[in-house]
C-alpha positions as CSV (number, residue, x, y, z in Angstrom):
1,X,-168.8,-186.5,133.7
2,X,-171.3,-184.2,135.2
3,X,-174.0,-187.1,134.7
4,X,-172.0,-189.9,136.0
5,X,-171.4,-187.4,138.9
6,X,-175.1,-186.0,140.0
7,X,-175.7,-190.0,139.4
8,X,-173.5,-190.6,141.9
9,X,-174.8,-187.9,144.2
10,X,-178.9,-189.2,143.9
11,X,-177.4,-192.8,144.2
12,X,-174.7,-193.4,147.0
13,X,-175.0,-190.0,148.6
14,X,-178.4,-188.4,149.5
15,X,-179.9,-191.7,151.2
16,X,-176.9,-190.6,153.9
17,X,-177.7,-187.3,154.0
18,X,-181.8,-187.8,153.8
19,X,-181.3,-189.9,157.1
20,X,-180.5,-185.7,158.2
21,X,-183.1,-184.3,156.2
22,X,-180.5,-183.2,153.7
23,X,-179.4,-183.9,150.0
24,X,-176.7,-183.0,148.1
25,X,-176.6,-181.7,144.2
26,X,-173.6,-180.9,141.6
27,X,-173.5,-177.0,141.0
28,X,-170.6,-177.3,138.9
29,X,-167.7,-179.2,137.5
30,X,-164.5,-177.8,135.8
31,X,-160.4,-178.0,135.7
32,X,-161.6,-182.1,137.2
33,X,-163.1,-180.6,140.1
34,X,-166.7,-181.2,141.2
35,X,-168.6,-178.0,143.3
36,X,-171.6,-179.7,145.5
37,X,-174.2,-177.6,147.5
38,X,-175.7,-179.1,150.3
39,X,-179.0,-179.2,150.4
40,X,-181.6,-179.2,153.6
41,X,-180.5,-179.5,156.7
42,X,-177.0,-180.7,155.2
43,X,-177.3,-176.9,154.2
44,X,-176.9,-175.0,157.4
45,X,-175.6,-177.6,159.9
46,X,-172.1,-177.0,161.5
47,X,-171.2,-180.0,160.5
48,X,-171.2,-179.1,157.0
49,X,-167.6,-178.9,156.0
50,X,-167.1,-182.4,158.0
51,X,-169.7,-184.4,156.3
52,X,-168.8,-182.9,152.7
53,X,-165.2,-184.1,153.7
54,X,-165.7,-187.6,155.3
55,X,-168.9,-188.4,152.9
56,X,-169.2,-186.6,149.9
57,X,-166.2,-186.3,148.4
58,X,-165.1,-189.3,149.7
59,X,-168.0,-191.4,147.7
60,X,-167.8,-189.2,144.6
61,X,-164.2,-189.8,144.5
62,X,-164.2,-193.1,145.1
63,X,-166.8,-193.6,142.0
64,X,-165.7,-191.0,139.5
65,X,-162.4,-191.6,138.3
66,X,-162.1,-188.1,136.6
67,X,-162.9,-186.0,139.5
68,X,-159.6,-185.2,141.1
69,X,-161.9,-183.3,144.0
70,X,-165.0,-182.4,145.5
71,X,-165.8,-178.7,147.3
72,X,-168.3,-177.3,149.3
73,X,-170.7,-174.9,147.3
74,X,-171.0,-171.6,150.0
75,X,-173.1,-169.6,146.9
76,X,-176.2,-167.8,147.9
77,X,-179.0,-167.9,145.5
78,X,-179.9,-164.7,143.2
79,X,-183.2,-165.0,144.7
80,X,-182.4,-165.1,148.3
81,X,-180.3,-162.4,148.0
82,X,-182.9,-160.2,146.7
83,X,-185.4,-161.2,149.7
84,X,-183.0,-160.1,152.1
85,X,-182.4,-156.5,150.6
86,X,-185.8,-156.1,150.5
87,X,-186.3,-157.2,154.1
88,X,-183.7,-154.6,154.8
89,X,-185.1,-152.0,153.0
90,X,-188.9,-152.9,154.8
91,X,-189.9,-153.4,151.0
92,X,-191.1,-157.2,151.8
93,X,-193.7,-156.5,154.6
94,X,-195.6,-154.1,152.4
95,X,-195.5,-156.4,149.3
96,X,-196.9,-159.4,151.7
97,X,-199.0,-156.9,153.1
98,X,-200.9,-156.3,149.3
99,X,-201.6,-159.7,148.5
């Protein structure tokens, strides 16, 4: 299901949301429900929950019979995480200020 659905995503989806500069891709899928991050400028546009609403899930539902639905994937990468404590802790300026 997971194939059929990131298919889905590359296929019907992202030439909408590359129009925005934005993608979409599967994070996960379990209990028939699929997580999708946005990707981009899809990522960090208010419009965000609106266009995972009225295009996303609509298009993955619409072509996956065994999703039941589709949410919104607010995670923050592992990485991104640890950049901003060290640009809290002033441990990033040094680092870029050895190389």
């Amino acid at each position: 299901m997971e194939e059929q659905i990131q298919k889905i995503l590359e296929e019907k989806v992202n030439p909408i949301l590359e129009r925005h500069h934005g993608g979409a891709t599967l994070t996960g899928f379990e209990g028939r429900v699929a997580k999708v991050k946005l990707t981009g400028a899809c990522a960090t546009c208010p419009s965000a929950m609106y266009t995972m609403e009225d295009t996303v899930k609509e298009i993955v539902l619409t072509h996956c019979d065994g999703v039941e639905d589709v949410v919104l994937d607010l995670s923050v990468s592992e990485d991104l995480l640890d950049m901003a404590k060290k640009i809290l802790n002033g441990q990033f300026a040094t680092e870029r200020s050895h190389r």
